[in-house]
KELUMGU-682996 format. One record per residue: z, y, x of N, C-alpha, C in turn. Coordinates in steps of 0.05 Angstrom, whole numbers. Layout:
<pts>
      nc3      nc2      nc1     cac3     cac2     cac1      cc3      cc2      cc1
        Z        Y        X        Z        Y        X        Z        Y        X
...
</pts>
This chain:
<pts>
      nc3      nc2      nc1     cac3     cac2     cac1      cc3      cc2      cc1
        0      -24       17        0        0        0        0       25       17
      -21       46        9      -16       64       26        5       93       11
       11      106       22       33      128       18       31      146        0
        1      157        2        3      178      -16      -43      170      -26
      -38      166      -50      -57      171      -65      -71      201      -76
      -91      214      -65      -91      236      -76     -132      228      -92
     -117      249     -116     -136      251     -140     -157      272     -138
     -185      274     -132     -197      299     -134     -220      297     -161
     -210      316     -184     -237      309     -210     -269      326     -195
     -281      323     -199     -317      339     -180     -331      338     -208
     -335      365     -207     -358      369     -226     -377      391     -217
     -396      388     -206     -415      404     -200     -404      428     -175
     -388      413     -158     -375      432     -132     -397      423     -109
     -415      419     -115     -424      410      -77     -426      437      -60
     -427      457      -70     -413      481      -49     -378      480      -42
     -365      469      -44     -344      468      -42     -331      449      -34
     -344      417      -41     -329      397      -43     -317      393       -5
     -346      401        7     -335      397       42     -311      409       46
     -311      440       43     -284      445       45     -254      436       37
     -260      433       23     -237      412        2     -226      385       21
     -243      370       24     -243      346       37     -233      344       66
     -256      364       70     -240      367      106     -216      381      108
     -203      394       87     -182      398       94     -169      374       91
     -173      362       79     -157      337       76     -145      313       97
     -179      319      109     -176      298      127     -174      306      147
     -169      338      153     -148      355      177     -122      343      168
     -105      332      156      -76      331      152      -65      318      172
      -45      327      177      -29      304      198      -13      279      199
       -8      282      172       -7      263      161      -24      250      153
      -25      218      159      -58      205      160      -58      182      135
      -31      179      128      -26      139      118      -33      148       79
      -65      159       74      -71      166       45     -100      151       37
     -102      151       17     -131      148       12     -139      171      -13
     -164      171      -14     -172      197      -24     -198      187      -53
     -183      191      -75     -209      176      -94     -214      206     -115
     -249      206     -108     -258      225     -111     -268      222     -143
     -268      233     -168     -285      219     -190     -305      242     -195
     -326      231     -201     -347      247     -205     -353      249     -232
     -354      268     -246     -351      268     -281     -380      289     -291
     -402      260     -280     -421      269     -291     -447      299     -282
     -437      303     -249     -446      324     -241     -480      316     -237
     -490      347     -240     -513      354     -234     -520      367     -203
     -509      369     -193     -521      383     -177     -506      374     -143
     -515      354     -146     -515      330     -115     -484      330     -111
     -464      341     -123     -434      332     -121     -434      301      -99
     -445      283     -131     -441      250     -121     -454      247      -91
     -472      258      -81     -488      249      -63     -472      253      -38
     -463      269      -36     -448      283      -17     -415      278      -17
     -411      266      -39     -380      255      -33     -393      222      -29
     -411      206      -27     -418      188      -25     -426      187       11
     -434      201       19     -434      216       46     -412      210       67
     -399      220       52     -359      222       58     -349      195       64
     -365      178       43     -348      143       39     -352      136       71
     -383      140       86     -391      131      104     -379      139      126
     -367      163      129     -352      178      141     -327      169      148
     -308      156      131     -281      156      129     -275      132       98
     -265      114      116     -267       87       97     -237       94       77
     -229      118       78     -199      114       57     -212      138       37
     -239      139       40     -249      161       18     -261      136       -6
     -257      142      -32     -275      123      -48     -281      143      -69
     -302      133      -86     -317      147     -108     -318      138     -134
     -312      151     -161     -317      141     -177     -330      150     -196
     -356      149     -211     -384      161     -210     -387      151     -250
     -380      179     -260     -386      172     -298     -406      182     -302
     -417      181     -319     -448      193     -324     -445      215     -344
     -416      218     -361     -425      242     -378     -400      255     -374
     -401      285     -370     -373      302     -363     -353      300     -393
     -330      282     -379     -307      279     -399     -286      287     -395
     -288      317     -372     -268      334     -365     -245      338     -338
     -235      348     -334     -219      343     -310     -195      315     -324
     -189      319     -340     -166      307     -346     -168      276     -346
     -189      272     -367     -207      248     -367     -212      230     -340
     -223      249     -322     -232      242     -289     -206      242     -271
     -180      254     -275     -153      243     -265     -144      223     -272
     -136      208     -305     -128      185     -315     -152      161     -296
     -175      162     -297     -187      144     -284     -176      142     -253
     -174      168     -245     -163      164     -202     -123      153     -212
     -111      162     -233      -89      148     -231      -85      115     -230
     -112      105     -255     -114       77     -253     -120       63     -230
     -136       78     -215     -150       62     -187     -125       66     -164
     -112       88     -165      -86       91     -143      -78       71     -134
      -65       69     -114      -49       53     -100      -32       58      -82
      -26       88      -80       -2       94      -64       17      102      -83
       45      102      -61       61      107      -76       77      134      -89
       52      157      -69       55      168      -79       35      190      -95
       26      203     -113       -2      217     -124        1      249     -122
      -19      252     -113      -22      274     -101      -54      295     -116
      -48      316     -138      -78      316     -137      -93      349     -124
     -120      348     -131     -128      380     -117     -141      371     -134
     -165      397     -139     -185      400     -154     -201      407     -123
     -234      403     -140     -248      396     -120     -256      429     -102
     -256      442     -108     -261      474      -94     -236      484      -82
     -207      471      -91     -197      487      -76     -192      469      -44
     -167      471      -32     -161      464       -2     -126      467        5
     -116      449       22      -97      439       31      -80      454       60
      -55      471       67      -57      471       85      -54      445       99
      -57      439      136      -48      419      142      -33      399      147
       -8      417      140       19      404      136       26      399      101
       14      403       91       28      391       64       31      374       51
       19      350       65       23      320       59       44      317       75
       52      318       97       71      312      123       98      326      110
      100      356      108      120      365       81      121      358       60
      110      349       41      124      349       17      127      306        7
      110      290       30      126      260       37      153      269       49
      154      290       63      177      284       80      203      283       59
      195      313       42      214      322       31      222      297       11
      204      289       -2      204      269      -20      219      239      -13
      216      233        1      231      209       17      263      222       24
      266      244       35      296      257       43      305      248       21
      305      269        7      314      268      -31      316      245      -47
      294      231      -49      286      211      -64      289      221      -89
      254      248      -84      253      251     -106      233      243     -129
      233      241     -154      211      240     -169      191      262     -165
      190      288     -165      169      309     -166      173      325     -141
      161      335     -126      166      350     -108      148      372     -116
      149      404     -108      136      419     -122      133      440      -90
      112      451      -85      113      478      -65       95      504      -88
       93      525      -63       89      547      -82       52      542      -65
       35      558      -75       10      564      -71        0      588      -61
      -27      596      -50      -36      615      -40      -53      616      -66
      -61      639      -76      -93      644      -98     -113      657      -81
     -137      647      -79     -153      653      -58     -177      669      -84
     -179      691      -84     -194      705     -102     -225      706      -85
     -241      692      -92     -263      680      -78     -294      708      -91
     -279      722     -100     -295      759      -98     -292      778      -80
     -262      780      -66     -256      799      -50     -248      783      -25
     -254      750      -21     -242      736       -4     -218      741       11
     -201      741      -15     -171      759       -3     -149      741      -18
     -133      725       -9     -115      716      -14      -86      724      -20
      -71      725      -44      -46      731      -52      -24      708      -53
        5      710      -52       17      684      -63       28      690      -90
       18      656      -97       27      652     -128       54      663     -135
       71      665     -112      101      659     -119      109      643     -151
      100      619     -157       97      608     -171      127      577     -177
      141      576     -158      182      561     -148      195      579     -149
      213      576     -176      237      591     -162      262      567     -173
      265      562     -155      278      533     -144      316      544     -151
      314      569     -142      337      578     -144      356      585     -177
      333      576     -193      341      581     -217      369      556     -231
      359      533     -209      367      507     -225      389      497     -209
      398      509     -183      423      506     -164      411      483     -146
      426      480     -121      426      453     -112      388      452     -110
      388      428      -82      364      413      -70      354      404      -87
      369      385     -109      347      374     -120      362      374     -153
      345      376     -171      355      376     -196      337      369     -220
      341      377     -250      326      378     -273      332      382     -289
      315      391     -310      313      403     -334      338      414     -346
      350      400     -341      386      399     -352      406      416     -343
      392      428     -314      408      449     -301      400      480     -310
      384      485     -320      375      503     -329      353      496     -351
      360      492     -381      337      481     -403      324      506     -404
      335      535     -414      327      546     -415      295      568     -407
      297      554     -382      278      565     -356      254      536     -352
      256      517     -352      246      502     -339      216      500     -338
      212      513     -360      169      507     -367      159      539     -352
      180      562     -347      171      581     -328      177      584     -300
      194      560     -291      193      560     -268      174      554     -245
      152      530     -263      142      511     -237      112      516     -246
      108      528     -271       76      529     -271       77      500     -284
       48      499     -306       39      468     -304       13      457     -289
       18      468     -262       -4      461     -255       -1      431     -236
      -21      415     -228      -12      391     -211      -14      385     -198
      -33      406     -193      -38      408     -153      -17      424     -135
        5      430     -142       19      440     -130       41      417     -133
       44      398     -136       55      378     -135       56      358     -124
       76      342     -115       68      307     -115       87      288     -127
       81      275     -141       93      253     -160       95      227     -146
      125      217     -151      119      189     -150      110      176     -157
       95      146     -160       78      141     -173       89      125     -187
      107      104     -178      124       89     -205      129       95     -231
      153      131     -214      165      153     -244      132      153     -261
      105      169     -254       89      162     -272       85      143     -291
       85      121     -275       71       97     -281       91       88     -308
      118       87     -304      135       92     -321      143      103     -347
      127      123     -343      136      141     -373      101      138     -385
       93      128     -373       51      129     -376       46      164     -377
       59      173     -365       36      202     -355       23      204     -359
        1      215     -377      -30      219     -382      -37      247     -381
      -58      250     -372      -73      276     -378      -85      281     -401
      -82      294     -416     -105      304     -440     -123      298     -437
     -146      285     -461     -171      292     -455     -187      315     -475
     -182      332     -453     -197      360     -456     -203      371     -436
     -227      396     -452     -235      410     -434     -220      426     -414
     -202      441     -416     -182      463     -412     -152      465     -421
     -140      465     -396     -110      466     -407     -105      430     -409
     -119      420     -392     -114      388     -406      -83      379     -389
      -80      400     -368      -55      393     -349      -30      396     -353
      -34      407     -375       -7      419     -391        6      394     -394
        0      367     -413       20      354     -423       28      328     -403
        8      326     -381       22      321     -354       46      330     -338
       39      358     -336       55      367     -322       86      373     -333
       72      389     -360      105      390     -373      115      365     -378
       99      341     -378      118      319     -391      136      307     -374
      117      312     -346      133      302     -314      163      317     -312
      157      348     -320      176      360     -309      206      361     -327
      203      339     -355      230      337     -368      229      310     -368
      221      288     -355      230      267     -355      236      254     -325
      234      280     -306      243      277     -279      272      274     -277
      283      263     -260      310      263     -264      323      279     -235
      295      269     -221      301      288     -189      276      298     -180
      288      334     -184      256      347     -179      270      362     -152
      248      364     -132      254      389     -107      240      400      -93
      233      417      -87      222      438      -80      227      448      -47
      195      458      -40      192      474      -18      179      499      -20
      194      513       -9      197      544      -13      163      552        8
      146      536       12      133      545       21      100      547       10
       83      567       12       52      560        1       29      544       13
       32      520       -1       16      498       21      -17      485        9
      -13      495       -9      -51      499      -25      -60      520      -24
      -83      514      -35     -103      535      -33     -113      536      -61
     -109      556      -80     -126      556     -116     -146      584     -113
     -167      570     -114     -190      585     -112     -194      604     -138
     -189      634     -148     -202      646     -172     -219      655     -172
     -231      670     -194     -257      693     -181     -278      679     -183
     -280      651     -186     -308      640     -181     -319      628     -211
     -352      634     -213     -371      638     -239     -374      615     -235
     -363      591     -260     -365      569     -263     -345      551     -261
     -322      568     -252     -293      548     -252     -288      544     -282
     -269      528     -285     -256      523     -315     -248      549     -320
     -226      568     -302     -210      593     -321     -246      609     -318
     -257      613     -312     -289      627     -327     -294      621     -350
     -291      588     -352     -320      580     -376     -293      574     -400
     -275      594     -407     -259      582     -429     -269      589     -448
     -288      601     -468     -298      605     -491     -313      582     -504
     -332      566     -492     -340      538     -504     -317      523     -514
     -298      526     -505     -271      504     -511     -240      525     -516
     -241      538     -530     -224      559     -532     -195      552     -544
     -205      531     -565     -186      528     -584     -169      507     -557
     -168      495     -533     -164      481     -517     -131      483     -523
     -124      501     -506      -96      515     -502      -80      513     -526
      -94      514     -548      -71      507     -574      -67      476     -584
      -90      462     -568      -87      432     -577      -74      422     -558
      -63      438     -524      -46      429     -511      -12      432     -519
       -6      463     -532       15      472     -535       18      457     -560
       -2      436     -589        5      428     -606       18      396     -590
        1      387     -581        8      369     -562       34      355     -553
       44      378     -536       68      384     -511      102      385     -539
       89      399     -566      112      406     -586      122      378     -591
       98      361     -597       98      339     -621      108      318     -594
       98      314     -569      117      295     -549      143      308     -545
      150      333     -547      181      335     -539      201      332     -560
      188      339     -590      195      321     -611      203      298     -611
      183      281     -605      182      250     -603      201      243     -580
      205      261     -577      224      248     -546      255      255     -552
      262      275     -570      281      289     -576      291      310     -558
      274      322     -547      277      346     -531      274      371     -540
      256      374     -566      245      398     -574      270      420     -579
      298      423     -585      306      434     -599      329      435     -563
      337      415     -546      345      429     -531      332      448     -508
      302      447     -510      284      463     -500      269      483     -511
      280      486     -534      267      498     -556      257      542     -535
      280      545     -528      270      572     -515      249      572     -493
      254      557     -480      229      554     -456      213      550     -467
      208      536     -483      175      525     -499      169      547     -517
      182      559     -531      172      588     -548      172      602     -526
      180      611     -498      165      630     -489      146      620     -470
      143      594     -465      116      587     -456       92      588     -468
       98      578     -493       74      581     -511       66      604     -515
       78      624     -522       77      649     -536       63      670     -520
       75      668     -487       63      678     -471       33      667     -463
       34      637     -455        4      623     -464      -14      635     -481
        0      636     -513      -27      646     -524      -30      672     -527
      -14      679     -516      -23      715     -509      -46      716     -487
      -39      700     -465      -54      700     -441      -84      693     -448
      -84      666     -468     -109      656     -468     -125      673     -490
     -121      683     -507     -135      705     -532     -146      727     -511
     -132      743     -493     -130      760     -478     -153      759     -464
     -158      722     -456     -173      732     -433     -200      721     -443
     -205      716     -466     -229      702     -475     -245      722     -470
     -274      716     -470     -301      739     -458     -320      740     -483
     -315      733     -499     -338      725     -521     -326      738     -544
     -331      765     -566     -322      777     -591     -313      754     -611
     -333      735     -608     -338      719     -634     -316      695     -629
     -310      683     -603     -290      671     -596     -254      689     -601
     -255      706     -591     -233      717     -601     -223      720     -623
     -241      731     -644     -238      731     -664     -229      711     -682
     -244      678     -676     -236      656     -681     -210      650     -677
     -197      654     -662     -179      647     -645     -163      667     -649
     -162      694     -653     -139      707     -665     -134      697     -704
     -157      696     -712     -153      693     -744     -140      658     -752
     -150      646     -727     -132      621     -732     -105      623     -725
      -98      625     -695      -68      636     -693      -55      644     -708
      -67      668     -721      -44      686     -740      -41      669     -768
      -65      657     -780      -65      642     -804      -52      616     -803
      -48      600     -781      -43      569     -777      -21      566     -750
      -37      569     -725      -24      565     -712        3      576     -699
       10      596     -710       36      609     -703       70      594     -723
       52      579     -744       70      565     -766       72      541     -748
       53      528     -739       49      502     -726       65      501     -700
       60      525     -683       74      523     -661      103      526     -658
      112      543     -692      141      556     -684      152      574     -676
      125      594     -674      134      625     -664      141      640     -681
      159      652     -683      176      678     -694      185      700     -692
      181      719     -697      203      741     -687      232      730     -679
      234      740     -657      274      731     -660      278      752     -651
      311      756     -643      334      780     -633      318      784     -600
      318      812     -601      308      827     -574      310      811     -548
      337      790     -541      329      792     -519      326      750     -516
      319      739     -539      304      713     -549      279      707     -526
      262      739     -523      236      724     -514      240      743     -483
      235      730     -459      237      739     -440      222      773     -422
      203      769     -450      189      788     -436      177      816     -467
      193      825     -472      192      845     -486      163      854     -503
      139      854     -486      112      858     -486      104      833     -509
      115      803     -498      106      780     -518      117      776     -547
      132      795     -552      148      802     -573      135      816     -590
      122      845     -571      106      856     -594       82      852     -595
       67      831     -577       37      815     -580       46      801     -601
       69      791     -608       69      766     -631       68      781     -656
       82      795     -653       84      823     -675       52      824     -688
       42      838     -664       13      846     -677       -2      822     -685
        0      804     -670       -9      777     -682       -3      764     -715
       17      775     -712       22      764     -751       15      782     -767
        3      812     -761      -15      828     -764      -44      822     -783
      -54      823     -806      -84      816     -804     -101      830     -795
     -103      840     -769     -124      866     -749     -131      848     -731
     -149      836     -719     -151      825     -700     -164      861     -678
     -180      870     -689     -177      901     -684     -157      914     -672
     -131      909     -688     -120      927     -684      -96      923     -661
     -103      890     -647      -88      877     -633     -100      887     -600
     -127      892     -607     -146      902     -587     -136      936     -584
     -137      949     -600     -122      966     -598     -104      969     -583
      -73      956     -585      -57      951     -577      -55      945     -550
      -76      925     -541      -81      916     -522      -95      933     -506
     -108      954     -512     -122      973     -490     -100      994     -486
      -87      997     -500      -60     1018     -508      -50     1011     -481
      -36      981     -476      -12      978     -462      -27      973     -431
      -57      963     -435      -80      968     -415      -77      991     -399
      -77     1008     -419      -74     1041     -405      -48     1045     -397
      -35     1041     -405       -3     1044     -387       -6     1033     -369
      -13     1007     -363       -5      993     -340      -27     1017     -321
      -51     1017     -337      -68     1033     -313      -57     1049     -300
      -42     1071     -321      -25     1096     -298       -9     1093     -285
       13     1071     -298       37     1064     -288       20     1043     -256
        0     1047     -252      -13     1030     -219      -23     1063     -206
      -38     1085     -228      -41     1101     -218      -19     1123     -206
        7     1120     -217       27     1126     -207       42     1125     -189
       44     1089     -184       47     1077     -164       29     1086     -139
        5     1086     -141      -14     1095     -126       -8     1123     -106
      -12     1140     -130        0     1164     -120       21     1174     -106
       41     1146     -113       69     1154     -104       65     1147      -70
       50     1125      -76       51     1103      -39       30     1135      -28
        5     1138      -37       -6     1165      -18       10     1180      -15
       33     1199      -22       48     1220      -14       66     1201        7
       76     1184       -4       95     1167       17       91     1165       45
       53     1162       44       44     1156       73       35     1181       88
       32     1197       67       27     1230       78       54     1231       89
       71     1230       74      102     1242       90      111     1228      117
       98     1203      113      101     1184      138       86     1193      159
       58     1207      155       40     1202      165       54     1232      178
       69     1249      171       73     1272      180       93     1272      195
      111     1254      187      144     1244      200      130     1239      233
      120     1217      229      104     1195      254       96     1233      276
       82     1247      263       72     1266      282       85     1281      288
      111     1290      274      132     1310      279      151     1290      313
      150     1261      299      166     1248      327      153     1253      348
      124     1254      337      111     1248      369      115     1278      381
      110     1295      364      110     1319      378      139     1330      386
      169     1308      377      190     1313      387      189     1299      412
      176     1275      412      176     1253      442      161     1265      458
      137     1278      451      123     1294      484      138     1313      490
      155     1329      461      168     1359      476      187     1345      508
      205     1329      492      227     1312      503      216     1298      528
      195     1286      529      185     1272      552      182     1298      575
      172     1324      558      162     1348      582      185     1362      589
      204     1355      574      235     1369      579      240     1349      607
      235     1319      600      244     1309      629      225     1307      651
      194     1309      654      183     1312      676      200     1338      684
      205     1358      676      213     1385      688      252     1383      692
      260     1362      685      288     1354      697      288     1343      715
      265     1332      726      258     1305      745      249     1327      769
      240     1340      757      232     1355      791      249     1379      793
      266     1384      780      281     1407      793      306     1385      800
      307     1362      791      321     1347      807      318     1331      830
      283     1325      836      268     1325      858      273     1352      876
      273     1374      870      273     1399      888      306     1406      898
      330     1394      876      345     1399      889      364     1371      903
      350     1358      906      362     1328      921      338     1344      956
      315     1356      949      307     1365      971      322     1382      983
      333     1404      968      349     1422      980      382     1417      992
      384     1390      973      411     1377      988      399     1362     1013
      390     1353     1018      373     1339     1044      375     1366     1068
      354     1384     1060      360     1412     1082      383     1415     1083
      398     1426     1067      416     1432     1065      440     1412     1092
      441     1389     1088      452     1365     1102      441     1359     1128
      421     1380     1120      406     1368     1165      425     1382     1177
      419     1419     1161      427     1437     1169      460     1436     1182
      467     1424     1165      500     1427     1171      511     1398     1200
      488     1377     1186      495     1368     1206      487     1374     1238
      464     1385     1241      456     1408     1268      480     1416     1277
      487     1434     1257      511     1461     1260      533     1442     1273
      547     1413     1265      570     1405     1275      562     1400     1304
      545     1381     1295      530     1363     1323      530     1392     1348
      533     1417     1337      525     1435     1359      554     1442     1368
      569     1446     1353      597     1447     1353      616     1437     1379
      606     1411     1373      629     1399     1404      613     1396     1429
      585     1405     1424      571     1407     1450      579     1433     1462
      586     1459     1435      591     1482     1450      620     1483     1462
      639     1462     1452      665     1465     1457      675     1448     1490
      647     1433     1496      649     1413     1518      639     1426     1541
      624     1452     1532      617     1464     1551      638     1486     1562
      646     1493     1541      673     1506     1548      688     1504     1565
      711     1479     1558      720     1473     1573      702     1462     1614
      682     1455     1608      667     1443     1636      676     1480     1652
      673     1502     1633      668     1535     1645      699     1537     1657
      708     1534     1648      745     1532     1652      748     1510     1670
      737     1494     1674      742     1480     1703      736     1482     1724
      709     1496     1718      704     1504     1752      715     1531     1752
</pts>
């Protein structure tokens, strides 16, 4: 059995997939195998992870003929696994080279079920990378913990994403872990389902992937074909924590995960006619379904999702847009203010910095000119010291002659 199983879904990346890979097989840690599934790509994906097999015998391929999604194309690399522990990326993004070597390590210390690090977002427009700051580990006390130490927090702590992760593969295998099969958002009822039936989750405070944004043709681009996605995950994720008897002691985290979710996902749709869909169902159906409510001010974490929900039970889908360019424009000034504030900041700095310098040359010319009148008078103590010593030295020559005058 080898150690760590990692999952990559490929759909139409053959600009990417090299990168991906070879980071992989930069790791320094070596004891993995790597099963790539191919879900139906057009555009030489297969050919070129088939390339790879020839390359490196712990690479394998698994090749569907019609795209049945990311989620779909992970349940197949979970069945073929064979390490013990699963590991996944998506095919565009990349690995640093320690993050198999960290997060086995960590995982074996602990003996934990989930191990979680934080991420870099590599915005692939400005090729400029941010961190997710996406762990905060410190919410839940202690190395290693779960759900139970903080219920409240737990679905905003870790993200549901699963490439920032690695799972044991048993704990999976155990509870049957499945991915959605959907287009978008299918990682949700994976991830959240991992992260309350873990019993030992732990974390590294460090960013050891790579999540590619910015790019025309990723999943967060093409969410309008599959829009309604995100509410068949969040209907999903209710009806398993139900079934499990969790819903009601997680009940806060999951109303402000959702809530913020479908603020996020309405928000960012690109299509009139998709939004619209998608706000008039929300407000008519899915806000009963999901369990969203107004509650007491400080219920939902973030004040803003409070009054998105607001306008959402609203019949304007208009007037939510409204709203939404409203608080658009605040944030705009409130960056243009910010803005303004850092330029005066650096003017003042920029003036400070020149005031020193022009105190350090005064000061430096204060001491070339201490240095030589202390050069001139270490000279004049020198004369000074010949002089006198002449004068003695002459002294008992004149007194020797003296006496020599008095003797004869």
């Amino acid at each position: 059995m080898v150690k760590v199983s990692i999952i990559i879904p490929v759909y139409n990346s053959q600009l990417f997939v090299p990168g991906c890979l070879d980071s992989i097989l930069a790791q320094r840690f070596t004891d993995y195998e790597i099963i790539c599934v191919d879900d139906g790509s057009s555009d030489g994906s297969v050919d070129l992870l088939r390339d790879y097999t020839n390359f490196d015998d712990r690479i394998s391929v698994i090749e569907t003929v019609h795209n049945s999604g990311p989620g779909h194309a992970r349940n197949l690399g979970i069945d073929q696994a064979q390490g013990e522990y699963l590991c996944f990326i998506d095919s565009d993004d990349w690995m640093d080279e320690l993050l198999l070597e960290k997060a086995v390590g960590k995982a074996e210390a602990t003996n934990a079920d989930m191990v979680i690090w934080d991420a870099w977002l590599w915005n692939n427009r400005l090729s400029l990378k941010r961190r997710a700051h996406s762990v905060y580990p410190e919410r839940f006390g202690g190395n290693v913990f779960s759900w139970k130490d903080n219920p409240d927090l737990i679905f905003q702590s870790f993200q549901n994403w699963p490439w920032n992760k690695l799972f044991r593969a048993s704990f999976v295998k155990e509870y049957n872990l499945r991915f959605q099969a959907i287009n978008r958002t299918e990682d949700l009822m994976f991830t959240c389902s991992a992260l309350v039936k873990a019993q030992r989750i732990t974390c590294i405070d460090e960013p050891l992937s790579f999540y590619r944004i910015g790019r025309e043709g990723s999943a967060m681009s093409t969410k309008d074909p599959y829009a309604f996605d995100f509410y068949k995950a969040y209907v999903a994720l209710k009806d398993y924590l139900k079934g499990e008897g969790l819903y009601e002691p997680l009940r806060r985290s999951f109303d402000n995960w959702v809530l913020s979710g479908v603020l996020y996902n309405l928000e960012t749709l690109k299509t009139a006619e998709s939004y619209h869909d998608v706000f008039n169902f929300i407000r008519t159906e899915g806000l009963a379904q999901l369990g969203l409510e107004p509650k007491e001010n400080d219920y939902y974490y973030d004040k803003r999702w409070l009054e998105g929900l607001k306008y959402l039970m609203q019949d304007d889908s208009n007037l939510y847009l409204l709203a939404r360019l409203a608080r658009l424009n605040d944030l705009l000034d409130d960056e243009m203010t910010r803005s303004s504030t850092y330029e005066c900041e650096r003017d003042d700095l920029t003036r400070d910095r020149k005031r020193l310098q022009s105190l350090v040359e005064a000061r430096e010319a204060e001491n070339d000119q201490l240095r030589r009148e202390l050069h001139e008078q270490r000279l004049l103590h020198d004369e000074t010291a010949q002089r006198v010593g002449k004068a003695v030295c002459r002294l008992p020559r004149a007194l020797v002659r003296g006496f020599r005058k008095r003797g004869n």
